[in-house]
C-alpha positions in Angstrom: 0.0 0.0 0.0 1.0 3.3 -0.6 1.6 6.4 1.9 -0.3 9.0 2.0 0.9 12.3 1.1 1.2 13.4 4.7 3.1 10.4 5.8 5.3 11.1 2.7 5.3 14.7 3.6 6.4 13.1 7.3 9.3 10.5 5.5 10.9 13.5 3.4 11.6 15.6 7.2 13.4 12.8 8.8 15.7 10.1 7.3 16.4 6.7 7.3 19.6 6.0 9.8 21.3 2.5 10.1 21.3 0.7 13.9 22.3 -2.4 14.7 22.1 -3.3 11.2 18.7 -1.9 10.1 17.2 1.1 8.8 15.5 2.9 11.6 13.5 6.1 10.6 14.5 9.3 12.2 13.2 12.7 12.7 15.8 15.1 14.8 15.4 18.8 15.2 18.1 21.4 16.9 16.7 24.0 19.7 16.2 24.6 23.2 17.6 21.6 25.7 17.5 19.5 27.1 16.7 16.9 24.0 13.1 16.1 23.8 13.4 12.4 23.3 9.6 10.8 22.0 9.1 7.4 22.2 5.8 6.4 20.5 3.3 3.4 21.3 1.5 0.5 19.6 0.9 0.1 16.5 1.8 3.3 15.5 4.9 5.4 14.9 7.2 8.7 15.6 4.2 10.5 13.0 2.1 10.8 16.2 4.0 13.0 17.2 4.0 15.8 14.1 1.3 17.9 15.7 2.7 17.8 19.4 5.9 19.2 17.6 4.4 22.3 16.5 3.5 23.4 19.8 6.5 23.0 21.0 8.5 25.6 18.8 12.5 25.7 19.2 13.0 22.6 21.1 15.4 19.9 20.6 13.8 17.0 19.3 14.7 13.4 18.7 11.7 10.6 17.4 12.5 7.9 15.6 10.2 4.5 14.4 10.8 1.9 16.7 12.1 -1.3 14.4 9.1 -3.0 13.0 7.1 0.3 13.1 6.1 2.9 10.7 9.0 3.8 8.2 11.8 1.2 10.2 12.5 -1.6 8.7 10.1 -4.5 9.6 12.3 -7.9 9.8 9.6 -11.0 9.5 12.1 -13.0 11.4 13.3 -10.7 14.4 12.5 -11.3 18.2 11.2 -7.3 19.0 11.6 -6.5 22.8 11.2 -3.1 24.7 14.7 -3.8 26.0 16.1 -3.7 21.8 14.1 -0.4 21.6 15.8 0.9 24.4 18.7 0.0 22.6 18.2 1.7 19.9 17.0 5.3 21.6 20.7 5.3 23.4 22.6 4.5 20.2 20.5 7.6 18.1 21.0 9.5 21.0 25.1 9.2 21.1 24.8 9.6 17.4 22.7 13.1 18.0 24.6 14.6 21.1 26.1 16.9 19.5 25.8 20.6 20.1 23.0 19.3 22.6 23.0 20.7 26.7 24.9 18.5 29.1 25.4 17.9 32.7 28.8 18.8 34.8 29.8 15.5 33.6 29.5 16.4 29.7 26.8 13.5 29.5 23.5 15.0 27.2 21.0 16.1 29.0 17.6 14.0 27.6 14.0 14.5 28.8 12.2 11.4 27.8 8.7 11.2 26.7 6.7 8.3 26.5 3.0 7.1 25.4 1.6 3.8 25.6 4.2 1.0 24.5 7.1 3.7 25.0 6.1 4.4 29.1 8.1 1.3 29.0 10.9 2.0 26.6 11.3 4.8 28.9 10.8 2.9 32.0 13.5 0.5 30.7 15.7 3.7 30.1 15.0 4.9 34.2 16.0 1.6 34.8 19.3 1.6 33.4 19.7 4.9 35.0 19.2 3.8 38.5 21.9 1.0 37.4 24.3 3.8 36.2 24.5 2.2 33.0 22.7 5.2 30.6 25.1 6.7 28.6 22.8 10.5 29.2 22.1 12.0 31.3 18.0 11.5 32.6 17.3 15.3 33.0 13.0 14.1 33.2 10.5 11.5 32.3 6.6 12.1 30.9 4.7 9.5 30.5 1.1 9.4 29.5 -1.6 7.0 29.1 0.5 3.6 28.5 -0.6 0.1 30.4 2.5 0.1 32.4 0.5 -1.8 35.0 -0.2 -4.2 31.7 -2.5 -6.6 34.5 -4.6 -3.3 35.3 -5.1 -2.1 31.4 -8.0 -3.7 28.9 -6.6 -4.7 25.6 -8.5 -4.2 22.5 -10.4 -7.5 20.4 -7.3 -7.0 18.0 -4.7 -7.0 20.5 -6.2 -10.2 22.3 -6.5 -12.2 19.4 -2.8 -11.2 17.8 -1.4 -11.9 21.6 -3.1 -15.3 21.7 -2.3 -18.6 20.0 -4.3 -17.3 16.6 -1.9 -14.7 16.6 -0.1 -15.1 13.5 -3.3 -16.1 12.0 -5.3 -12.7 13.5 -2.0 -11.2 11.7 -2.2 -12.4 8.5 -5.8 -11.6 8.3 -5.9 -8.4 9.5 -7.8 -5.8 7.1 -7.4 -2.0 7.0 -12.0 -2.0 7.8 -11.1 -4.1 10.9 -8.4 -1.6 11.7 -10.3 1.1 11.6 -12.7 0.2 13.9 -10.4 -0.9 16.6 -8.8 1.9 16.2 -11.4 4.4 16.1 -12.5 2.7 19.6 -9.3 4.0 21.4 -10.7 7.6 20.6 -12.7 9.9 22.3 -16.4 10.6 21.5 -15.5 14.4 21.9 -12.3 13.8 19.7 -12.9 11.3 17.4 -10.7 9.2 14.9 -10.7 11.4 11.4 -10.7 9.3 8.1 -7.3 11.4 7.4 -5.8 10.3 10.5 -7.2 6.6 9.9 -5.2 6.8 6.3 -2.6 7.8 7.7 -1.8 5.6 10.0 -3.5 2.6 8.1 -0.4 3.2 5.6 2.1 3.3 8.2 1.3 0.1 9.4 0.8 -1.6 5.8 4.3 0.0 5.0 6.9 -2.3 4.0 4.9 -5.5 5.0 3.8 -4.2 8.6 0.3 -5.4 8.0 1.2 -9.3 9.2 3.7 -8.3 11.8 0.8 -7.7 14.4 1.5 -11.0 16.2 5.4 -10.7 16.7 5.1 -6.9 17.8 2.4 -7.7 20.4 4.8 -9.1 22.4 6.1 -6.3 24.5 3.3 -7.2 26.6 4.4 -10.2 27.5 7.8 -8.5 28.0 5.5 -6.3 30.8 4.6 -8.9 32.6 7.8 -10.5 32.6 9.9 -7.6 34.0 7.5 -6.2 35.8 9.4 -5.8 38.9 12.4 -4.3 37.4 10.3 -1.5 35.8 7.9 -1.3 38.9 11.5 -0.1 40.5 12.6 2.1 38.3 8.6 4.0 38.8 9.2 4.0 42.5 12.7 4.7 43.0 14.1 6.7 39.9 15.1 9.6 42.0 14.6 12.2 38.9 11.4 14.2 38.2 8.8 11.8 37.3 5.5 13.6 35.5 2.2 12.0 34.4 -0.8 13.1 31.9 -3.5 11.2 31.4 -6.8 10.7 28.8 -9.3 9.8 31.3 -11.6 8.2 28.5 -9.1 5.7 27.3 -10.6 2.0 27.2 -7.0 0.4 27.1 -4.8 2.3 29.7 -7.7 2.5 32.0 -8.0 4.9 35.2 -7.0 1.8 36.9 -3.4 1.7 34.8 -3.2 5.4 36.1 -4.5 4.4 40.1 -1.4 1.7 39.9 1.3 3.7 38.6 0.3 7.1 40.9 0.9 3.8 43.8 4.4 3.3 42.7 4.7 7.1 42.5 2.8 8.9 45.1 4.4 12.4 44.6 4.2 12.3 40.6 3.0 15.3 39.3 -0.5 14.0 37.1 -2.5 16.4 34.2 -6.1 15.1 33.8 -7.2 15.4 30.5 -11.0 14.3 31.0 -12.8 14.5 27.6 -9.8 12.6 26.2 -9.0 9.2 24.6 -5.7 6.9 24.2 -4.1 9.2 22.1 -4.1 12.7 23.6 -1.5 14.0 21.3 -3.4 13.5 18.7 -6.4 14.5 19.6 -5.8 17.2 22.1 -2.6 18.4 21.3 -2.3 22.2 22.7 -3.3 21.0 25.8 -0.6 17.5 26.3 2.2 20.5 25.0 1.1 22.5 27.5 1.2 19.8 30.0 4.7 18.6 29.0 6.2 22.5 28.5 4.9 22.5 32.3 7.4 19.4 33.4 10.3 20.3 31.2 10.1 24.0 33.1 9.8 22.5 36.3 
């Protein structure tokens, strides 16, 4: 399938960059520090971002396409984890450190942001942190409406079936009508899904022979469940500044996701966003760039 003009329009600002042997799609822009470093969720890519980047003039940015996503190359025969995302974030940062702010130590300074599957590339990141094993330094995390407490969270039809033992099945059959309605679901009524956005994103997916990958992608949350207690740590104990926003009419990283992390972290900082869905940066996004230009500044 084709891209759409506006995910072509999306391709030609950033630019393919090889990591650990594949293509991984990059978009970096210079400004303001510390780096803004966006770390996108499932099934989708770094293009969520495009409309949280214009409000947020004149900062540093760094989003890239997690490998099997969006304009990253999509290997059929590849293991994907959160840790080998992870991986990849610290090696494109190295690569972009450049002429970026950094600590006493000369390490970059990197504020992290993370929605749904990223909360845990970035938890990952805090992680490594606490272990003093991140090559940047952790100037802040935000993290927004991701089933970090993946036991708490309610999983669309499409993600149960391409997580169970139909998966590659559910995979193989999926259909741009079915996506569209699951899709749609993770919206708010008062912000829905627009057929542009739908394209969109329907062609990032199909990119490249994303369509039948469903199955092997879908295993990050396994992955949750599995290393749950390292990232349950790294919420609790990180001791840098921790900030939360939240959709309150998401379906999938239910009030009851948010309730479980604000138990690991108490203190955190939290911006309700009531009349929103799953994807607050798409739908909302004035008010999650105000949220985030709020925990940066703080």
């Amino acid at each position: 399938m084709a891209l759409t003009p506006r995910v072509e329009e999306w391709r030609r600002r950033g630019a393919a960059e090889p990591v650990g042997g594949h293509q991984i799609h990059v978009f970096g822009r210079g400004g303001a520090g510390p780096l803004l470093l966006l770390l996108h969720g499932f099934p989708s890519s770094s293009y969520d971002w495009r409309l949280l980047l214009d409000e947020l003039p004149g900062r540093a940015v760094l989003a890239y396409d997690c490998l099997g996503f969006g304009l990253s190359d999509k290997p059929r025969d590849h293991t994907y984890t959160l840790g080998g995302q992870a991986d990849i974030a610290e090696a494109l940062v190295t690569r972009h450190a450049a002429g970026l702010v950094t600590d006493y130590a000369g390490k970059p300074q990197v504020f992290a942001v993370g929605h749904d599957m990223g909360t845990s590339v970035a938890t990952e990141l805090m992680a490594r942190d606490l272990e003093g094993e991140l090559g940047f330094e952790l100037a802040g995390v935000f993290l927004f409406n991701g089933s970090m407490i993946q036991g708490a969270a309610s999983p669309t039809i499409a993600q149960k079936l391409l997580r169970g033992p139909l998966g590659p099945l559910m995979a193989r059959l999926s259909s741009e009508r079915f996506f569209r309605q699951q899709f749609g679901s993770i919206f708010s009524e008062a912000h829905p899904l627009s057929p542009e956005e739908a394209d969109d994103q329907w062609s990032l997916i199909a990119h490249n022979g994303g369509r039948t990958l469903g199955h092997r992608l879908i295993s990050y949350m396994d992955e949750r469940e599995r290393r749950a207690e390292r990232w349950y740590g790294a919420l609790s104990d990180w001791p840098g500044e921790l900030s939360l926003a939240w959709g309150l009419h998401d379906p999938v990283a239910t009030t009851k996701v948010l309730a479980g992390v604000r138990e690991l972290r108490p203190g955190a900082p939290l911006t309700e966003l009531p009349d929103l869905g799953h994807y607050p940066q798409i739908e909302d996004p004035t008010r999650v760039a105000a949220a985030l230009a709020g925990a940066i500044d703080a």
